[in-house]
N, C-alpha and C positions, 0 to 999 in steps of 0.2 A: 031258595032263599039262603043267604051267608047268615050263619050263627052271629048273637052278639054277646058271646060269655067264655070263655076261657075252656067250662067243661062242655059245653057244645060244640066246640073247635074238635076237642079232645072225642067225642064220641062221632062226629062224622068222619075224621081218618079212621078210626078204629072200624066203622062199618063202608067206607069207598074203599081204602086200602090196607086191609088186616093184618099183612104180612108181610107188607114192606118192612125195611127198619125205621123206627122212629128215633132212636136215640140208642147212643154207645157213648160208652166209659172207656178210656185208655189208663188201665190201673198201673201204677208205676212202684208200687209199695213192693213188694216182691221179685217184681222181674225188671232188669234195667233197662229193657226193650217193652214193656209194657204187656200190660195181657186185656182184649178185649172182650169187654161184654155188651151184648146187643139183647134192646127189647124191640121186637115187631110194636104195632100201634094197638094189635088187640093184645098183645103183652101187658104192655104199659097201662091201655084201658083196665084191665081183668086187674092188675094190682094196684091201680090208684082205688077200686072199686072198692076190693078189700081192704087197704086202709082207712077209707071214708067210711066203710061201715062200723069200725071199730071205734071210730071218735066218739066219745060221749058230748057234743059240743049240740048247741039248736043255732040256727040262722040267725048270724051277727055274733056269733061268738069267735073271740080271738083263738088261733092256734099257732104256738110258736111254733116256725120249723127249725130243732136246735140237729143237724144231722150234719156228718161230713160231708166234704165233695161227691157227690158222685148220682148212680142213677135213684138209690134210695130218696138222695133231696129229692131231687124230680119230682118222685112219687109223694112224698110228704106234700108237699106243695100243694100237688093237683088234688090231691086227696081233701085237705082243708076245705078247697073249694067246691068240690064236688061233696061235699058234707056241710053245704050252705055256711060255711064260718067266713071268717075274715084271716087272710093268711099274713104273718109273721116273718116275712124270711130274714133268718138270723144264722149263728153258727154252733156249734159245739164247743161246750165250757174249755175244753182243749187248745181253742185257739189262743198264741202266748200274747198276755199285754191288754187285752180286751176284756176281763171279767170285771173291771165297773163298769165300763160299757152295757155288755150284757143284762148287769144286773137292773141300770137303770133303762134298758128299753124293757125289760121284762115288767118292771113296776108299772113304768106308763104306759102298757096296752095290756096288763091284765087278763091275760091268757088264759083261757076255762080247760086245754089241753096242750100237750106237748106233743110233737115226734121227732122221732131219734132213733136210732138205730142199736140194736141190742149191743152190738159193742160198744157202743157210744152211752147207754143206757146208764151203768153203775154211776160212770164220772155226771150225768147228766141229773141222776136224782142227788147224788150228794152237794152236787150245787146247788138246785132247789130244793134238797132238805123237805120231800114229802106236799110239796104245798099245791102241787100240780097233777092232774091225771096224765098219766105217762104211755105212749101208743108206741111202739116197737115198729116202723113201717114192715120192715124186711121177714115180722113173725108174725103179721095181721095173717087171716085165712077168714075174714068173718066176708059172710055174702051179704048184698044191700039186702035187707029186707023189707022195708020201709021205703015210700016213694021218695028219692033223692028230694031236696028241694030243687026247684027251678029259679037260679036268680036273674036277675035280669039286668039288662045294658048298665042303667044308673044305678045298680049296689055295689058295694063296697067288694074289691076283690082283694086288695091285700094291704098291709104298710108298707112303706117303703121307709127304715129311719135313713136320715141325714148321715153323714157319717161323722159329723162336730168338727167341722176343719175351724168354721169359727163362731159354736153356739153348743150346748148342749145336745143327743140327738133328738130330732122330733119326728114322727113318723106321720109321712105325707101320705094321707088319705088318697087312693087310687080305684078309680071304679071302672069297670069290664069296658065298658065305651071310651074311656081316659088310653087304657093301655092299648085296645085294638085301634084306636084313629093313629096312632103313636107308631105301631107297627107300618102301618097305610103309608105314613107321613114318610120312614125310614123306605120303603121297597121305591116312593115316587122320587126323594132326593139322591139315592142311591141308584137307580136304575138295576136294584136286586130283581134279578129275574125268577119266578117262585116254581120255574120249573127243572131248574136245571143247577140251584143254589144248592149249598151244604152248609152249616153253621159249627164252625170250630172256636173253644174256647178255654182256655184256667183261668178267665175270670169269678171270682167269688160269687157262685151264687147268691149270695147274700147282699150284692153287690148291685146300682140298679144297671148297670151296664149288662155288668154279667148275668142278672138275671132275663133281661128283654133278649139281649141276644140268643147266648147259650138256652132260654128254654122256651119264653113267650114268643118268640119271632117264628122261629120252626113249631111252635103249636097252631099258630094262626094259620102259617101258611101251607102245614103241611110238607115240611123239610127234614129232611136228617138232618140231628143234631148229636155231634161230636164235643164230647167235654176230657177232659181233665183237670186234674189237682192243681193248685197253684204253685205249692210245695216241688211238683214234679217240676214243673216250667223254670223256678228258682234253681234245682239243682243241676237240670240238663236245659236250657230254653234252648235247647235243638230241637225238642220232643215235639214240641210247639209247632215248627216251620214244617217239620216229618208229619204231620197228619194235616197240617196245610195244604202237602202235597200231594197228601194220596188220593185226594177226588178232586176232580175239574168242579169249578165253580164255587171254591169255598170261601167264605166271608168271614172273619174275625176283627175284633175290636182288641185295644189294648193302651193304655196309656204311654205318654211319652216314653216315659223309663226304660220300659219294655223295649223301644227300637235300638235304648242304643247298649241296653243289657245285649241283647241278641249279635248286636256288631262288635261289643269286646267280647264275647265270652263262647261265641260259636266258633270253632276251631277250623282251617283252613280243608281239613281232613272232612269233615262234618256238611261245608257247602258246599262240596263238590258232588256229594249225593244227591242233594236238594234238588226239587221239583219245583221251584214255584212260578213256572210260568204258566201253570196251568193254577193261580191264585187269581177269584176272581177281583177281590180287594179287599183292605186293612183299614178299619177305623183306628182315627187318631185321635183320642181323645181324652176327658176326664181331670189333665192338668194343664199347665202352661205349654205348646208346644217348640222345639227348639229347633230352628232351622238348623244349626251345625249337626243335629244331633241324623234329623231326615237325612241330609247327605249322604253322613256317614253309613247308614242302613243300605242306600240305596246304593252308594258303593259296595257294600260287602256285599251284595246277593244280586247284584246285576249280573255276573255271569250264572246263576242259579235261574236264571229268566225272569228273575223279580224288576220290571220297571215302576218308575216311580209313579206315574200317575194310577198305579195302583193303591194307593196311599192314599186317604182320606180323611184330610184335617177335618175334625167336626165337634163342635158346641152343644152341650146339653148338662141337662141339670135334674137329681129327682121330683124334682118340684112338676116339673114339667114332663113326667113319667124317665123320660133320659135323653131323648133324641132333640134339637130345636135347628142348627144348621149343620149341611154340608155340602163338601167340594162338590163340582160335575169330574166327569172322567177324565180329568186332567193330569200334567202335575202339580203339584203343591204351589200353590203362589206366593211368593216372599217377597215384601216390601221393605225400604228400608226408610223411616220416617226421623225427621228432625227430634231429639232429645228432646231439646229444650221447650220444642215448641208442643207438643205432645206431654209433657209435664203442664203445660198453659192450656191444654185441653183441646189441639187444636191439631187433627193429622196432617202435617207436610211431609210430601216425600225430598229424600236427601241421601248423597253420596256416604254422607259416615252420621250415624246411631242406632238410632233400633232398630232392629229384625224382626218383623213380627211378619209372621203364618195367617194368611188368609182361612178364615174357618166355613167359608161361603155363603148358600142363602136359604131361608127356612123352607121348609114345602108341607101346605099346609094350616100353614098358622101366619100370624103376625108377631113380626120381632119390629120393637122401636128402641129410638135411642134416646133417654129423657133426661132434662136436668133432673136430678134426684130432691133438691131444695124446692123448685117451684112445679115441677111435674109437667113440666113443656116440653114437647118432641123437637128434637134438635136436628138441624141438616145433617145430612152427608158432610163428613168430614170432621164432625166435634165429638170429642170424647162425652159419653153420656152411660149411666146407669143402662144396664139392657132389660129392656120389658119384654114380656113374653103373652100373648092371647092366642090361643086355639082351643079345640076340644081334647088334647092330649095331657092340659094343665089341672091339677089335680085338685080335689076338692077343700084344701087345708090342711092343718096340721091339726092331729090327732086331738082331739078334748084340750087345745087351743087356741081360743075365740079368740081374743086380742091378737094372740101372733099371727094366727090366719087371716085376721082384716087388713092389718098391716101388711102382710106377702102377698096373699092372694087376691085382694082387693081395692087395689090403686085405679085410678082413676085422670087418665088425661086432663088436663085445660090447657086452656089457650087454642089456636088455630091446628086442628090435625085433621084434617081434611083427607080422605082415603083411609082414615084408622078406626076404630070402634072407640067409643069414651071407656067402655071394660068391661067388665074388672080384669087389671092386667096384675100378670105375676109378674113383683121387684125380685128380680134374681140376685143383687149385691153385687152383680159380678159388670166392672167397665167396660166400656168397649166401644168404639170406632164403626163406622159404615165406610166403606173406601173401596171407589170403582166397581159397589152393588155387590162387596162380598164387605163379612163382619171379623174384624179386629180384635180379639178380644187384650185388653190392660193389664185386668187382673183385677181386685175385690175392692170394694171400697172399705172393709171392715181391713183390710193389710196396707192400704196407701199410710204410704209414711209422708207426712208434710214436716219438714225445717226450712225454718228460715222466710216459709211463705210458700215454699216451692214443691211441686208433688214429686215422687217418687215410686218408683212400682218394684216391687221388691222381686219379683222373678227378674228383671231390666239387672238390676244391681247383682243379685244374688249368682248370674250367671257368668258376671265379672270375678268377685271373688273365687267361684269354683275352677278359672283358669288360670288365677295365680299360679299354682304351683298344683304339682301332679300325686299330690297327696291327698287333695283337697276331694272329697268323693262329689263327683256331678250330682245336682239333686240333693245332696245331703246339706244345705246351707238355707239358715234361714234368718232375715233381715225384718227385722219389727222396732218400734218406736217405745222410747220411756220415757216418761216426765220428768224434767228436770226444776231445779230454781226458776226460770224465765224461760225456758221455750223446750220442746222436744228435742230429744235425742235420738241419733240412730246407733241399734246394735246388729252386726252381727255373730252369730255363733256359726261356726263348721267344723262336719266330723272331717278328722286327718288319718290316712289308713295308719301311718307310723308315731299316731300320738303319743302312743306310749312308749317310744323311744327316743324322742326328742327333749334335747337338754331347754331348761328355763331359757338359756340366750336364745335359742335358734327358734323357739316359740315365739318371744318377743319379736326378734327380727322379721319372719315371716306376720306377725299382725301388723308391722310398720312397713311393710312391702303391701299390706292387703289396704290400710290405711291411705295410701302414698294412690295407691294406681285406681282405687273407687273415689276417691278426691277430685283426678284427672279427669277418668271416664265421666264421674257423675254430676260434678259440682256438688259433691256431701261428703263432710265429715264427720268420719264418724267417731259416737265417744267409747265406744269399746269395741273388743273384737275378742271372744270366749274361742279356742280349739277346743273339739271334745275329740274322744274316742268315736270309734263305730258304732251306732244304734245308738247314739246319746241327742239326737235329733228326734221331737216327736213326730208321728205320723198322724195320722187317722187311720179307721180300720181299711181304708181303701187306697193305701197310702200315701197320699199327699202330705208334702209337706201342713203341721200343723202350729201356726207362727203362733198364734195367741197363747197356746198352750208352751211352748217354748219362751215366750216372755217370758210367761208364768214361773217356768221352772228358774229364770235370771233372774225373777225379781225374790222368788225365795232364798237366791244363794246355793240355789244345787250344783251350778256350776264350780260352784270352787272361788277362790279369791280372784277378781275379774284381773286381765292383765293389766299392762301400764297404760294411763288415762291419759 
């Protein structure tokens, strides 16, 4: 009989295959070639055991996990769970830009313990200032004494917070049955093979990408899992594609950004090494996907054996644990749809406007496409809200009844004939069905309307970033403000030579950025802010973050806007 818990995953590798590896760390801190650590599965067992014993927490109690990258999370993690609580994954107060964050997911799930790792320990009580029982994974040695609890399919296995691209964060209740059908869902759309896979990743654990892949996927199914730092991948993201390469059959996820960080910044020197034809394949996911950007990837590591339909466009959201569609073994499918008519809400294909990336089709579950006003599933071919129903979608948001009726529990009318009436999850996010793969727009909470007319700010925002070669790809973001009679559009973009550009040549450049989003888009727009580098906000996962970028233009942190 297959386990349906997370630590029952965990204790039958630990007694079918004890001394396999379960997981390694590629530590980069130290050595610039990295230095590996490996725990076998009765490794990992034997110290997730000893930390679960140490937790003073009872069944149902929250445990933040505040730990760096590495195999200690892990442990932290599995530990919570195998100490019957509710697990936390978060990060250490260290991480820069993130300690309101932290503070306010720490308030709204009220943690009865902590774990962290002794290095991590000092900075970790002086943040909490005593208020929290504090567990040391790395210095635990207490043995279970007490019968473990045994939790079962429907309890709560961890939070998962949001990351606030456009809300404060709320932590989507997740339970043991939510994330293992989730896992099922990704090996059936993926055609990951569970005997012969590896799971590579510097995704944030903390992160639900990073979390399902890099640790729940290879728990479920019994895979090595290879991680690293993120910070490592920022400094070298060669490091990345070099443990990609070094077992056949490895699987990693990673956002846009990532392919085409990897295509500017891996050196000629550096892919001539590379291995990746023995990659089994690359999720592509988490933000807007950029066709110019796919190319370029699949040009620079095509002699390295990297082909494209290695590459796997794919839709998913925490809400819905992370996975909802992806490609078949293809390559990437690229459409290119009528502007105008696609602001009307309607997909035409056409010669010259949008490029949008097929994200392909759920497995598993039901994805529709709904007016959001009247709650009617729309054909193939209309822009609509994307709903989401299986058993991977998650129970609500944390000790938020109102918001979790609202997300979690929408509800069909009219003619849907082949669909359930619900309760479906409102993901916010628009999107297309076209030729039996999913389109995705972009949010309803970022649609910018003037004039009457809609507009998708990744659409625009990827016009501005090819003005001019200062302009950082990704680092632009386009949001709306109220005016006397009707909305405005702004945007702001970081410029790598901000800081050495005279007043003229700033102006100039906003009335080239002005001039050519007019052309491309039919919008004018009434400002255009250059910043510096890192003056664009993110999220802790990092997406562009517009509302909070409003925000900071409508306080005036920008500085005196340019000429109007």
């Amino acid at each position: 009989m297959s386990p349906t818990t997370l630590p029952a995953f965990l204790r039958r590798w630990a007694t079918v295959k004890p001394d396999e590896p379960a997981l390694t760390f590629a530590d980069y801190s130290a050595e610039r070639d990295g230095r590996r650590q490996t725990l076998t599965w009765r490794q990992l067992a034997e110290r997730v055991d000893a930390a679960a014993g140490a937790l003073p927490v009872s069944p149902g109690d929250r445990v933040a996990v505040l730990c760096p990258q590495g195999i200690d999370y892990v442990v932290g993690f599995l530990a919570a769970l195998t100490a019957g609580a509710i697990a936390v994954p978060l990060f250490d107060p260290g991480l820069p830009g993130h300690a309101g964050r932290l503070t306010a997911v720490l308030a709204d799930c009220a943690p009865a313990a902590v774990v962290t790792t002794s290095a991590a320990r000092p900075a970790v009580e002086e943040f909490l200032g005593g208020s929290v029982e504090i567990v040391a994974v790395d210095r635990a040695d207490a043995a279970l004494t007490w019968p473990a609890p045994e939790p079962g399919p429907g309890d709560v296995a961890y939070l998962q917070y949001t990351s606030g691209s456009t809300r404060s964060p709320a932590g989507v209740v997740l339970t043991h049955a939510n994330v293992i059908a989730n896992v099922r869902h990704a090996v059936q759309g993926l055609g990951l093979d569970p005997r012969e896979a590896t799971t590579v990743s510097w995704l944030p654990l903390f992160h639900d990408m990073g979390l399902v892949l890099g640790l729940i996927t290879p728990l479920v199914l019994g895979l090595r899992s290879v991680l690293m730092d993120p910070l490592a991948f920022i400094e070298r993201p060669v490091r990345w594609l070099e443990l990609l390469g070094d077992r056949p059959g490895a699987w990693s996820a990673a956002p846009n950004f990532a392919f085409h960080y990897c295509a500017s910044r891996v050196r000629d020197a550096d892919r001539a090494r590379l291995r990746l034809g023995r990659v089994a394949g690359i999720i592509n996911g988490a933000e807007p996907i950029n066709p110019d950007v796919l190319d370029r990837f699949h040009a620079a590591f095509a002699a390295a054996g990297y082909r494209p339909e290695k590459t796997r466009p794919s839709y998913g959201l925490a809400e819905a644990t992370v996975f909802v569609t992806t490609v078949p073994d293809t390559a990437p499918r690229v459409t290119t749809f009528d502007r105008d008519a696609l602001g009307d809400g309607v997909a035409r294909e056409a010669g010259d406007g949008v490029r949008l990336v097929a994200c392909g089709a759920p497995a598993g579950q039901h994805v529709a496409l709904v007016d959001p006003e009247t709650a009617v599933a729309l054909p193939d071919g209309s822009v609509g809200e994307i709903w989401v129903h299986g058993p991977n979608v998650g129970d609500g948001y944390w000790q938020k009844p109102l918001d979790s009726t609202e997300t979690f529990g929408a509800r069909l009318t009219g003619d849907h004939s082949g669909l359930p009436d619900g309760p479906w999850l409102r993901t916010g996010d628009l999107g297309v069905r076209h030729g039996g793969e999913l389109y995705i727009a972009g949010r309803i909470k970022d649609l910018v309307i003037v004039d009457g007319r809609n507009h998708y700010p990744q659409d625009v925002e990827a016009t501005v970033a090819g003005v001019d070669q200062g302009i950082r790809p990704g680092s632009v973001a386009l949001f709306a403000v109220e005016g006397t009679d009707t909305e405005g559009a702004v945007v702001v973009a970081e410029h790598r030579g901000h800081r050495e550009m005279t007043e003229q040549s700033e102006r100039d450049l906003a009335a080239t950025i002005r001039r050519l989003v007019a052309d491309a888009h039919g919008l004018a727009l009434r400002d255009v802010v250059l910043v510096p580098q890192g003056h664009v906000p993110r999220t802790s996962s990092g997406k562009i973050a517009r509302s909070a970028c409003r925000d900071r233009y409508l306080a005036h942190e920008y500085g005196k806007a340019l000429a109007r």
